[in-house]
C-alpha positions as CSV (number, residue, x, y, z in Angstrom):
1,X,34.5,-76.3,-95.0
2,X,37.2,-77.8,-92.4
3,X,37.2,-81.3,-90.7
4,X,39.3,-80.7,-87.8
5,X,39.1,-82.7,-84.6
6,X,36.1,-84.8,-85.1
7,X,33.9,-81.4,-86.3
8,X,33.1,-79.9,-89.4
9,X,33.2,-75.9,-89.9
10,X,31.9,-74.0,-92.6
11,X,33.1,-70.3,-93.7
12,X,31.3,-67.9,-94.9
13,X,28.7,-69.6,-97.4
14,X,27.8,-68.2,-100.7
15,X,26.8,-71.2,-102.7
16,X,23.6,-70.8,-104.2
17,X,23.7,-67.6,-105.7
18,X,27.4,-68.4,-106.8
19,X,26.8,-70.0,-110.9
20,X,29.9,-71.0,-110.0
21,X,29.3,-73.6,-107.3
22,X,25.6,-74.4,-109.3
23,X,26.8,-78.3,-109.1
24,X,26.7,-78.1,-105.0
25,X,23.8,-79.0,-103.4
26,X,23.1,-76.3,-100.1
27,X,21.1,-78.6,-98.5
28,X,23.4,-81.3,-97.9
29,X,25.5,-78.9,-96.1
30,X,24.9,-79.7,-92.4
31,X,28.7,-78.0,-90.3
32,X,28.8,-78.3,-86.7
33,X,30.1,-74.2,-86.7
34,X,30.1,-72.1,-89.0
35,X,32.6,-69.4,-88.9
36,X,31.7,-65.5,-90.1
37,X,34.4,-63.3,-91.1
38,X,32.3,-60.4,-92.2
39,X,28.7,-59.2,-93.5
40,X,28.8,-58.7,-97.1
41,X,25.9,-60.8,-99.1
42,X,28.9,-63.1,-101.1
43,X,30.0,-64.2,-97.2
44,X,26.9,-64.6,-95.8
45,X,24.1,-65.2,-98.7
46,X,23.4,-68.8,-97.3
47,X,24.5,-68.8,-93.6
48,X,20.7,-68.3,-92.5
49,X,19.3,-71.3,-94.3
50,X,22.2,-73.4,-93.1
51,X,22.2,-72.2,-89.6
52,X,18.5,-72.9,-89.0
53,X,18.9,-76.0,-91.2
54,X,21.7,-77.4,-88.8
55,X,21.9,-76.1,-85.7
56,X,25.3,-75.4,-86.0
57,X,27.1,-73.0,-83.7
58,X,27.4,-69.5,-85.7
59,X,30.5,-67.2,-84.5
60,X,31.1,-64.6,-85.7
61,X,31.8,-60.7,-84.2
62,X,29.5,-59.5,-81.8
63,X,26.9,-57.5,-84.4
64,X,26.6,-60.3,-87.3
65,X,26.5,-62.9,-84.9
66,X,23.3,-61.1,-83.7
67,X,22.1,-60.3,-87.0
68,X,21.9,-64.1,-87.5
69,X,19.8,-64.6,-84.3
70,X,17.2,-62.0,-86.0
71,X,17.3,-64.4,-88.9
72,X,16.8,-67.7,-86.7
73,X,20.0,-69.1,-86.0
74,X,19.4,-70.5,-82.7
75,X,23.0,-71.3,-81.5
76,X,25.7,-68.5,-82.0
77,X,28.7,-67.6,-80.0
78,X,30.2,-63.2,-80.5
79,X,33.2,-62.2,-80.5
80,X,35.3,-59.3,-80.8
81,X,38.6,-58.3,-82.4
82,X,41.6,-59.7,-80.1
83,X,39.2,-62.2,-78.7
84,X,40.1,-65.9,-78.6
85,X,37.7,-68.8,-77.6
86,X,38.0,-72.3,-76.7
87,X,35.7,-74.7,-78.5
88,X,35.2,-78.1,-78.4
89,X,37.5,-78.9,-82.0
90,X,39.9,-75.9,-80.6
91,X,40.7,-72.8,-79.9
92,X,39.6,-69.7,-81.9
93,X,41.0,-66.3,-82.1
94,X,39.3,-63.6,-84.0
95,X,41.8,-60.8,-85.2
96,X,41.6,-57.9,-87.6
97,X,41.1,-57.7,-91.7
98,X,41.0,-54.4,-93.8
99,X,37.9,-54.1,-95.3
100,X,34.1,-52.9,-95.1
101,X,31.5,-55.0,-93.6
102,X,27.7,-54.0,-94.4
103,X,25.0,-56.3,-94.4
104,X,22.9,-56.8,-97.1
105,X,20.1,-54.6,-95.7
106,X,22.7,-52.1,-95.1
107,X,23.3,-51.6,-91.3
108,X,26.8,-52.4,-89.5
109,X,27.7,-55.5,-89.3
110,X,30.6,-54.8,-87.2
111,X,34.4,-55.1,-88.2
112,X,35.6,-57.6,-90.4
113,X,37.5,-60.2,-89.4
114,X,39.9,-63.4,-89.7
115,X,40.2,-65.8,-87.2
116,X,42.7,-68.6,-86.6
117,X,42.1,-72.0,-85.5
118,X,44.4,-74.3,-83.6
119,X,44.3,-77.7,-82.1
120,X,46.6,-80.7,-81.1
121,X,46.8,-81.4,-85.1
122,X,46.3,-78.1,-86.9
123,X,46.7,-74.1,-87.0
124,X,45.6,-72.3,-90.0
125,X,44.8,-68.6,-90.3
126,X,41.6,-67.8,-92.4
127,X,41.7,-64.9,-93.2
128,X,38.0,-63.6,-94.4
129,X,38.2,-60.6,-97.1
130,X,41.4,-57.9,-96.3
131,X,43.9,-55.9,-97.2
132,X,47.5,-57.1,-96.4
133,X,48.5,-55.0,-92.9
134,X,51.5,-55.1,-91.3
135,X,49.9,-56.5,-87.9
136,X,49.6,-59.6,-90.0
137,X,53.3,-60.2,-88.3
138,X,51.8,-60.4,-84.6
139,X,50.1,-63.9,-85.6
140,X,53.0,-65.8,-86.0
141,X,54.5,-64.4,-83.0
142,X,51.7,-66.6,-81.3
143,X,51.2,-69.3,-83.6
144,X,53.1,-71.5,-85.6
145,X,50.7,-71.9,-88.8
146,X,50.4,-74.6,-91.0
147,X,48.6,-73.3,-93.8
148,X,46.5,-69.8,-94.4
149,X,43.9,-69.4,-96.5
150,X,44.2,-65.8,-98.3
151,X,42.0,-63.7,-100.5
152,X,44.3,-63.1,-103.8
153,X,42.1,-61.6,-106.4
154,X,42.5,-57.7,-106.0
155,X,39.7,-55.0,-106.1
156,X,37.9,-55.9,-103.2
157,X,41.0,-57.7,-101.2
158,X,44.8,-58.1,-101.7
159,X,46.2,-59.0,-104.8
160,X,48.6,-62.0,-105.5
161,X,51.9,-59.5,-104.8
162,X,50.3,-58.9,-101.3
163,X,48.9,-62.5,-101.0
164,X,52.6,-63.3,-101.3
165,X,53.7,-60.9,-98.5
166,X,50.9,-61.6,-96.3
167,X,52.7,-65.9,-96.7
168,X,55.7,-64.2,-96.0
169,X,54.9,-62.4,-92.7
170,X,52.9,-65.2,-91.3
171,X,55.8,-67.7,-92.1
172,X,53.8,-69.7,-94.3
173,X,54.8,-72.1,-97.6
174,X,51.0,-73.0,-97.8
175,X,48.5,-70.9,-99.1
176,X,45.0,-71.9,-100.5
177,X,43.5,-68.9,-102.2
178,X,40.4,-67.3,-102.1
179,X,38.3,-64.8,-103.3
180,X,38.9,-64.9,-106.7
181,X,37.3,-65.7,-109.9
182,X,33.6,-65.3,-109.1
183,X,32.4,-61.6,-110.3
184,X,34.2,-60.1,-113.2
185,X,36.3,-57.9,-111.1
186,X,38.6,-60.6,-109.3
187,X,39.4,-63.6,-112.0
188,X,43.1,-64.2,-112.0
189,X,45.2,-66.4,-114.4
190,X,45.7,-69.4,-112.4
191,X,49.3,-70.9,-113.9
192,X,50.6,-67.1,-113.5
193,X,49.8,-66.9,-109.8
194,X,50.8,-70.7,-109.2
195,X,54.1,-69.6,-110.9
196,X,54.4,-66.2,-108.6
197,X,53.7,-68.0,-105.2
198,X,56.2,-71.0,-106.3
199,X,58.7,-68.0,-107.1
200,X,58.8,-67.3,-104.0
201,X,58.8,-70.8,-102.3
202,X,55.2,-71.1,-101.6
203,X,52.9,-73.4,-103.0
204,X,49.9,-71.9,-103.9
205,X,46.7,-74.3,-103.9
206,X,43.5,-73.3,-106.4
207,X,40.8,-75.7,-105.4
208,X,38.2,-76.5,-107.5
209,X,34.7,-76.4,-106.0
210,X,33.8,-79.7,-104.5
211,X,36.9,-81.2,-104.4
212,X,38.4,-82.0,-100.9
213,X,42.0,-82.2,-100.1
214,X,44.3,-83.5,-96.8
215,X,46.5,-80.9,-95.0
């Protein structure tokens, strides 16, 4: 979750089947958007509960975001790749990510997606579940980012090797990595892909779940 301009948003929740985020309490979880990259079950798992629990906004692309309004959220805003939006904390633009995107009942939900977020204080790039594409180099052409948040643990999404291109292309020295660690398929060594990123003048940030840090 992201504090930015006096409002909270929350990416793709999967928190209480995760053993690995058993110490965080879903219920005290209360965003004023949440933001859906794509429809797979380890992105999505709590966003029902959450939505109907807080009344957040719930954007996502066009077919999840109405998935969600089958499953109660009440306030949801669809988008589509290319598409940007301005909201109250800033202005959104949804672009591609390389992956599938099948909901856990196993219809469409649409393409996947990243989005980045930017404001009078910050730009990031989250950038959901992908392979690294060489497209990835239109986004700094339009924005200057801060920080991006990339998937680095390989099977399912790039690896730290593309992780570190992906930094590259979008101009980054920032990068706090996700997607790693929680099935069997994806744990990394965490000093070895520190190590790689600062190889290549990047600092590479591994949070640990619950803590909070200041961009």
């Amino acid at each position: 979750m992201i504090e930015t301009s006096g409002k909270s948003i929350l990416f793709d929740p999967f928190i209480s089947p995760n053993p690995l985020a058993s110490s965080i309490d879903v219920n005290t979880i209360s965003p004023d958007y949440m933001l859906l990259s794509h429809g797979h079950e380890d992105h999505i798992a709590d966003a029902p509960a959450i939505a109907q629990r807080s009344n957040c906004t719930v954007v996502a692309i066009w077919e999840l975001a109405a998935w969600m309004v089958d499953k109660g959220a009440t306030h949801t805003h669809g988008m589509n790749i290319g598409g940007t939006w301005n909201f109250d904390f800033g202005r959104v633009k949804m672009v591609q990510a390389i992956h599938s995107s099948t909901l856990p009942d196993g219809n469409s939900a649409g393409n996947a997606a990243g989005f980045v977020v930017q404001n009078e204080v910050d730009c990031f790039y989250y950038a959901g579940d992908t392979a690294l594409y060489s497209d990835m180099a239109l986004i700094p052409k339009r924005f200057k980012l801060k920080t991006a948040f990339l998937p680095i643990g390989s099977n399912f999404t790039m690896d730290i090797e593309d992780a570190i291109d992906a930094a590259k292309i979008l101009g980054v020295t920032h990068v706090i990595g996700m997607h790693y660690d929680t099935f069997g398929f994806i744990v990394i060594n965490h000093e070895d892909a520190i190590a790689a990123f600062a190889n290549a003048g990047i600092t590479l940030e591994l949070m640990k779940i619950g803590s909070t840090i200041t961009i």
